[in-house]
C-alpha positions in Angstrom: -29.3 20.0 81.6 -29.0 16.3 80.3 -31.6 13.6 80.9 -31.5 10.3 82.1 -31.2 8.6 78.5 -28.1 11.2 77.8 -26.3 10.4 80.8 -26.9 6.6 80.6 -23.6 4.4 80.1 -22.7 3.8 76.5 -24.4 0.0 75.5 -22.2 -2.8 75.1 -23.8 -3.0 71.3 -23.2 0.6 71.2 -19.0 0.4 72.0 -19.0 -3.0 69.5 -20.8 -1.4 66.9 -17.9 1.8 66.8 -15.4 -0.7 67.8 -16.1 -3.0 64.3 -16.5 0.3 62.6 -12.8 1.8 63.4 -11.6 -2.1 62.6 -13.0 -1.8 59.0 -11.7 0.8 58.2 -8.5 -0.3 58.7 -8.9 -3.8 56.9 -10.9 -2.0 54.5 -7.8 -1.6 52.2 -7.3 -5.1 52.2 -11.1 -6.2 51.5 -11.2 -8.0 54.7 -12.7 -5.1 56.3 -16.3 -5.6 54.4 -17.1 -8.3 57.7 -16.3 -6.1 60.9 -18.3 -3.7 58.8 -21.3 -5.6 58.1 -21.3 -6.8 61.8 -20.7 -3.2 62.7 -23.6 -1.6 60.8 -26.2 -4.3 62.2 -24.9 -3.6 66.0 -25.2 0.2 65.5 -28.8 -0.1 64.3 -29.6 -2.4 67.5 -28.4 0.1 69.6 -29.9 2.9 68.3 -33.6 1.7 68.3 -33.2 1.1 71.8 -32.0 4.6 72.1 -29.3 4.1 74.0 -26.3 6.5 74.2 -27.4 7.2 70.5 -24.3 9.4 70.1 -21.8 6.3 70.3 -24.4 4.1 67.9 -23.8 6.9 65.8 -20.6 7.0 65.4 -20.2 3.1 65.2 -22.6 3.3 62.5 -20.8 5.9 60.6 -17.8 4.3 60.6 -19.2 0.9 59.8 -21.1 1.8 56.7 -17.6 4.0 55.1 -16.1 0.8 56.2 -17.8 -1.3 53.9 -18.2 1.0 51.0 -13.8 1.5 51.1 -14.0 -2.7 51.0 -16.6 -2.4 48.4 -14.8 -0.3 46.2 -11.1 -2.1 47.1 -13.1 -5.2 46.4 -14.1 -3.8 42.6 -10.9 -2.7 42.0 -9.2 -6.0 42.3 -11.8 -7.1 39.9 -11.5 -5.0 37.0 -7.7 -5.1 37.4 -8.1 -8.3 37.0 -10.1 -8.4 34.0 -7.5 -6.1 32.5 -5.0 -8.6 33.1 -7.1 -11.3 31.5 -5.9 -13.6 34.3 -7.9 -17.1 33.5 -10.4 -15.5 31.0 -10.1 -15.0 27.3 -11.4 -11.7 25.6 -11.8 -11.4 22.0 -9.2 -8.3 20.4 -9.7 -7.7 16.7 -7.8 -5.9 14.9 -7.9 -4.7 11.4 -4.3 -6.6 10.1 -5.5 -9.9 10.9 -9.4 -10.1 9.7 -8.1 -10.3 6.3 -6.3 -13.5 6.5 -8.6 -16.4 5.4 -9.9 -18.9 7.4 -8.4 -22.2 7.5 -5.4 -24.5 5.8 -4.8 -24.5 1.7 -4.8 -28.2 0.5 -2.0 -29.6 -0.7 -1.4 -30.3 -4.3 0.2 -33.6 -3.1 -0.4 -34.7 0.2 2.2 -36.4 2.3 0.5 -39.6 4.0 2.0 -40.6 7.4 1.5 -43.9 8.7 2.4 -45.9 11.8 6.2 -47.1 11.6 6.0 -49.6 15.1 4.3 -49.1 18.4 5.2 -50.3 22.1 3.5 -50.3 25.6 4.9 -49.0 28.3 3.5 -49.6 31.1 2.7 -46.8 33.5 4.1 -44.4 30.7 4.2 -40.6 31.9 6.4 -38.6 29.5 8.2 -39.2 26.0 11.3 -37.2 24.8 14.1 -38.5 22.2 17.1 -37.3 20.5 21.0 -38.1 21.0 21.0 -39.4 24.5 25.0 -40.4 24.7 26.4 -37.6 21.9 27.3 -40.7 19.7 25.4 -40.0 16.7 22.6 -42.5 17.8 18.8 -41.3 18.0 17.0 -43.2 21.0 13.2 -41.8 22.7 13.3 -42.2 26.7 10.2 -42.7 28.4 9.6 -42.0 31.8 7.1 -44.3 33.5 5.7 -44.4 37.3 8.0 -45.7 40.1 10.6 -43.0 38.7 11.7 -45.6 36.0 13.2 -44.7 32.3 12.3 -46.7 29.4 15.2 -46.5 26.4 13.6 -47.3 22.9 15.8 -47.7 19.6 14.6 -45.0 16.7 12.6 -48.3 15.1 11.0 -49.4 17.8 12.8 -52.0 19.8 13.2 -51.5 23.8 16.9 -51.4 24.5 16.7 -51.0 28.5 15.3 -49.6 31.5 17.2 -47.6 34.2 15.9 -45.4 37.4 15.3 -41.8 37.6 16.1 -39.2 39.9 12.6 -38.4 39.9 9.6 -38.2 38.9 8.8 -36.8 35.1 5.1 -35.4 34.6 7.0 -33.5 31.5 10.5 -34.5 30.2 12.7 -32.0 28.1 16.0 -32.8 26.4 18.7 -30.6 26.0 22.5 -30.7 24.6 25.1 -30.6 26.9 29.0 -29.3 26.2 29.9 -32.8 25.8 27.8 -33.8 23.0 25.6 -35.9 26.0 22.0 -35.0 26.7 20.1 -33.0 29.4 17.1 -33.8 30.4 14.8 -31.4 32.7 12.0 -33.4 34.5 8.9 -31.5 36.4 5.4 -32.3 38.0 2.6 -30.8 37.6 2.4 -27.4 39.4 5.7 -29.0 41.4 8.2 -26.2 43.0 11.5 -27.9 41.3 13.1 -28.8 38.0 15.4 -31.3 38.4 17.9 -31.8 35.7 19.5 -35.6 35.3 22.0 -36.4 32.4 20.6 -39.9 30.0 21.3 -42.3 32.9 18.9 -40.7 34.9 21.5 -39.5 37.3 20.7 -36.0 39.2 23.0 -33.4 38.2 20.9 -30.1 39.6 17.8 -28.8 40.6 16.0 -25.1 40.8 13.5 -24.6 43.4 11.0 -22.4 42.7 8.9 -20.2 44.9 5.5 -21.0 43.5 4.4 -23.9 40.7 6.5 -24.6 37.3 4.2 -24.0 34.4 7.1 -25.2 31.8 10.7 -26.1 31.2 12.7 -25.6 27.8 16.0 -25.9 26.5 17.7 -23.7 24.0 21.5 -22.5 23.2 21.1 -19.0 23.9 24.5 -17.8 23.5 25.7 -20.3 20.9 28.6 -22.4 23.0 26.7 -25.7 22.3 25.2 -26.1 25.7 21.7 -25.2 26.0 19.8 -23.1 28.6 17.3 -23.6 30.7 13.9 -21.2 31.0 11.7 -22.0 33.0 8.3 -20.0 33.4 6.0 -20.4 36.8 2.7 -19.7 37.8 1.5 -16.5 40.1 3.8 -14.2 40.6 6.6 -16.2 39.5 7.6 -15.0 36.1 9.8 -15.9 34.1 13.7 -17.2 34.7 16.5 -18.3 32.6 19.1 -20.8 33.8 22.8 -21.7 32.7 23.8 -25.1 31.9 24.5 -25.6 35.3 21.5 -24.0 36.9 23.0 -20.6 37.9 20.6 -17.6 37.3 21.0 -15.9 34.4 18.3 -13.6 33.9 14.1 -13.1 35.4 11.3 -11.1 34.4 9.4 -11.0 37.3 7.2 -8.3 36.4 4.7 -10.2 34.0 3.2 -12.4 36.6 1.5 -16.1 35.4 3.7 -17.4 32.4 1.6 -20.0 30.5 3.9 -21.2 27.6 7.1 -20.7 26.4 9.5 -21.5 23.7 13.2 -20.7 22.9 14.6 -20.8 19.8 18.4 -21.2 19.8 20.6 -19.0 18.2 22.3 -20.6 15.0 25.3 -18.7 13.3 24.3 -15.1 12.9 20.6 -15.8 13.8 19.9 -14.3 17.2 18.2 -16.5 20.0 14.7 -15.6 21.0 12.9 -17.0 24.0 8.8 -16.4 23.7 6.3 -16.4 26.6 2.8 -16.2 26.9 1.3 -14.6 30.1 -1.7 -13.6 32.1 -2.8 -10.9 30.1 -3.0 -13.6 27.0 0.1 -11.4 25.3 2.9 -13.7 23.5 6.1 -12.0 25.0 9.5 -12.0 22.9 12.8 -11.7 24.7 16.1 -11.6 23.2 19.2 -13.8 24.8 19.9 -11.6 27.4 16.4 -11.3 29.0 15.3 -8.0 27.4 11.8 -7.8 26.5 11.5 -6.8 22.5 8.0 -6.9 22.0 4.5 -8.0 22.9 1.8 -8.8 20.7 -2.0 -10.8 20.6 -1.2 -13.5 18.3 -4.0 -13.0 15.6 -5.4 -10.4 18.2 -6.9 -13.0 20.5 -6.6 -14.2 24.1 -3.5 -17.0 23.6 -2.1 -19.1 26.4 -0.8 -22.4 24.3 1.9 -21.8 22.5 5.4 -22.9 20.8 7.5 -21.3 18.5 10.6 -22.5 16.4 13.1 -21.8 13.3 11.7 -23.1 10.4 14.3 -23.3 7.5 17.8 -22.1 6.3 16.9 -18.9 6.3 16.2 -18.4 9.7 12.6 -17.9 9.5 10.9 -17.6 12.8 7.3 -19.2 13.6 5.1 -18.7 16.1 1.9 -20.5 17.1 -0.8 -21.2 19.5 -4.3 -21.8 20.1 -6.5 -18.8 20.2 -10.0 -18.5 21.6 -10.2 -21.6 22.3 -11.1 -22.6 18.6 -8.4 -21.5 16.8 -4.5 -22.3 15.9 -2.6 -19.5 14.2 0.8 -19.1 13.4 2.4 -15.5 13.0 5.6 -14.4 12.1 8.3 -13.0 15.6 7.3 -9.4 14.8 3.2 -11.1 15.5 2.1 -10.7 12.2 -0.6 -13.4 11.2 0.5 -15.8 8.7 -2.7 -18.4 8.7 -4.9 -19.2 11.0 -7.9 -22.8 11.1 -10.5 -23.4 13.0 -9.9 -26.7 15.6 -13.0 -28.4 17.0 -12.8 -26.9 20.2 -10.1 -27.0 22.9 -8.0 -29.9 22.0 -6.0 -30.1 25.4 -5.0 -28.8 28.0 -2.5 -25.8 27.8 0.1 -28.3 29.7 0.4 -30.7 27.4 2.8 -30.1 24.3 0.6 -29.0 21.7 2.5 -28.1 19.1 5.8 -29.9 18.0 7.8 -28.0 14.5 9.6 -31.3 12.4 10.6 -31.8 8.9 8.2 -34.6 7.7 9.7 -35.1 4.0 13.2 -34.2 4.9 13.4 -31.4 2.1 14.5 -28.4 4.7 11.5 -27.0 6.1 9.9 -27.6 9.4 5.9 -28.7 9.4 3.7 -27.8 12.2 1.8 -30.9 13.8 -1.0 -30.3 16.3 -4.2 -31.5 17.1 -7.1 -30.9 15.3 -9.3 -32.5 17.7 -8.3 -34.5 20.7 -7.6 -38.3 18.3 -6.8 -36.0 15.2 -3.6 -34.5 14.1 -2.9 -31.6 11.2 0.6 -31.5 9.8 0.8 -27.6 8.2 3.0 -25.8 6.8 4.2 -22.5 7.6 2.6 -21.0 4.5 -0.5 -22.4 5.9 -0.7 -25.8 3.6 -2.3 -28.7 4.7 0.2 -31.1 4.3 -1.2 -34.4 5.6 -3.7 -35.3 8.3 -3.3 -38.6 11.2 -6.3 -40.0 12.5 -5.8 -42.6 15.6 -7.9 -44.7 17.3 -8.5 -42.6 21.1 -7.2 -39.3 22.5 -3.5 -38.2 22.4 -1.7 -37.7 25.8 1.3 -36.7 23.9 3.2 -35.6 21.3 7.1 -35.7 19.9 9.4 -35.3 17.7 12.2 -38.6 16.7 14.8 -36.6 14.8 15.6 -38.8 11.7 17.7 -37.9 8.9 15.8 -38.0 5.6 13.0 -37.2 7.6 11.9 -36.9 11.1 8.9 -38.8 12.7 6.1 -38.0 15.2 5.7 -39.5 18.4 2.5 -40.0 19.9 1.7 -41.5 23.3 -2.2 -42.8 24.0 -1.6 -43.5 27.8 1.0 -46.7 27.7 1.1 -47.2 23.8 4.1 -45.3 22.4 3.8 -45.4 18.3 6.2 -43.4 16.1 4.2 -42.5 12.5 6.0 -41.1 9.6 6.5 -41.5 5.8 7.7 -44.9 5.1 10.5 -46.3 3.1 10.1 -46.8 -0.5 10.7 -50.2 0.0 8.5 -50.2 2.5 5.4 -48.3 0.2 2.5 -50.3 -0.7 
């Protein structure tokens, strides 16, 4: 025998409450479902203190409530995956190897003094690269200013022309072509394209890319004279080497956000490397052909900027990057710390070229320069010896090298003002 509450038509809060709760369950998986769920659980508890068709209320609150505890718990497993990952945050990993290394730079028994060779303004300046533009032996920076225009500067100083661009250059790279010409790969911020234009600015390719281009660099990775492109994204993106002439050669997918990268080109019977840094703040080492040979945590910390390069005759490898955000280490390819010194905080952004490898003195060996603080530059070693120091007057946007026999210089850029600092002449010395 049922009662007049029992046989009573369901509620309409009653049917929505069960309704939500079957719908969260579904979109539980994908987090989504925490909303029906909440909605669902608050209907259902309406319903029932009117006591109305109790059985359906229920029901809808049942499902409601496992509902929001699947979103709940889908919800706090995206987050600790993603702490695992490191995506965006830095953790600190130490590690028993690297705690013994001291510290900070040695001094230099002699330090090298740099000083300012010429300067120019460029109005609207954007991005600086330089090296052998035509393949005639002559060394000449570019610029690239706003309104897609290139600036040509002579190796001391003087401005030699200006010509457009194919587009607009946020970041400028220069590569070697077959001919002995230049390549230059030009790319926004966060754009979706690379587009590669030879030294008169003229487009010769470009590589879409499905989500934003965190970097660009050039590198001979099979040793035919032409350089490679690789070209690591944001995301899901990855990482993706290019051919001279933009065909795919090889992706690694699998690693998600790139931050930095570097390639070092392969020189007689020195293999290539290309390096990566990624989400999980791990520097990444690939050989030529895209396989992975190791990952490490540069001096066991959290590292997104990075570079690396070949440092003398012998083929020594470098690698360095900021760490913890207070830090610049270098290590050797296998990720064993080499030095490490303490910067005054974050001295850029990851973006911007932080680290550029040059021989200052001309006598074989490649110096680190990067920025001790944001209007102060260290010139290291790669034993770890402070070799000189450059002071300027205001932040650096930029930094370059001007390949120079006898010694190469630094290029700077402070918004518009292009300057080129380096060891002067002797009959230039005070």
């Amino acid at each position: 025998m049922t009662t007049p509450a029992d046989s009573s038509p369901p509620s309409g809060l009653a049917i929505a409450s069960l309704v939500l709760g079957i719908l969260s369950l579904v979109l539980g998986f994908l987090v989504v479902g925490i909303f029906p769920a909440l909605v669902g659980v608050v209907l259902a508890a309406v319903a029932l203190r009117q006591s109305r068709q109790s059985t359906m209320a229920a029901w809808g609150l049942a499902t409601s409530a496992v509902g929001l505890v699947l979103s709940v718990a889908m919800l706090g497993l995206i987050a600790v995956t993603v702490w695992q990952k490191g995506l965006g945050t830095r953790r600190h990993r130490s590690r028993p190897e690297v705690s013994e290394i001291k510290m900070g730079l040695k001094p230099a028994e002699r330090p090298l003094v740099l000083e300012e060779l010429w300067s120019l303004e460029i109005p609207g300046a954007t991005a600086v690269t330089a090296g052998d533009l035509d393949g005639n032996g002559r060394i000449e920076v570019l610029v690239a200013a706003a309104g897609r225009q290139g600036h040509r500067v002579s190796a001391d100083g003087r401005l030699l022309g200006t010509h457009p661009l194919a587009g607009e250059a946020a970041f400028l790279e220069l590569g070697r072509a077959g001919d002995g010409g230049a390549r230059l790969a030009a790319y926004e911020n966060w754009g979706k394209r690379v587009l590669v234009m030879n030294a008169a600015g003229e487009r010769l390719w470009a590589h879409s890319t499905p989500s934003g281009v965190d970097g660009a660099h050039w590198g001979d990775l099979d040793g035919d004279g032409a350089d490679e492109l690789v070209v690591g994204l944001n995301g899901g993106g990855g990482l993706t080497a290019l051919s001279p002439a933009g065909e795919p050669l090889w992706s690694d997918t699998q690693i998600g956000n790139v931050w930095n990268q570097a390639v070092v080109s392969l020189r007689g019977t020195q293999p290539a490397r290309v390096f990566t840094t990624e989400a999980g703040g791990r520097v990444r080492v690939y050989e030529s052909s895209g396989k992975l040979l190791r990952r490490f945590e540069l001096d066991g910390e959290y590292c997104a900027p990075m570079s690396a390069a070949r440092m003398d005759a012998s083929g020594r490898i470098q690698v360095i990057g900021e760490v913890d955000d207070d830090t610049v280490a270098a290590s050797d390819e296998q990720g064993q710390t080499v030095w490490r010194t303490p910067v005054s905080g974050s001295a850029g952004h990851w973006r911007q070229r932080r680290f550029v490898a040059l021989d200052v003195d001309g006598d074989g060996t490649r110096e680190w320069i990067f920025r001790q603080d944001k209007d102060h530059l260290v010139v290291a070693s790669p034993d770890g010896i402070r070799r000189a120091e450059l002071r300027l007057d205001g932040p650096v946007d930029e930094i370059a090298v001007l390949p120079m026999a006898g010694g190469d210089r630094l290029l700077t850029r402070q918004k518009d003002r292009l300057a080129a600092h380096g060891i002067p002449a002797p009959s230039a010395a005070r």
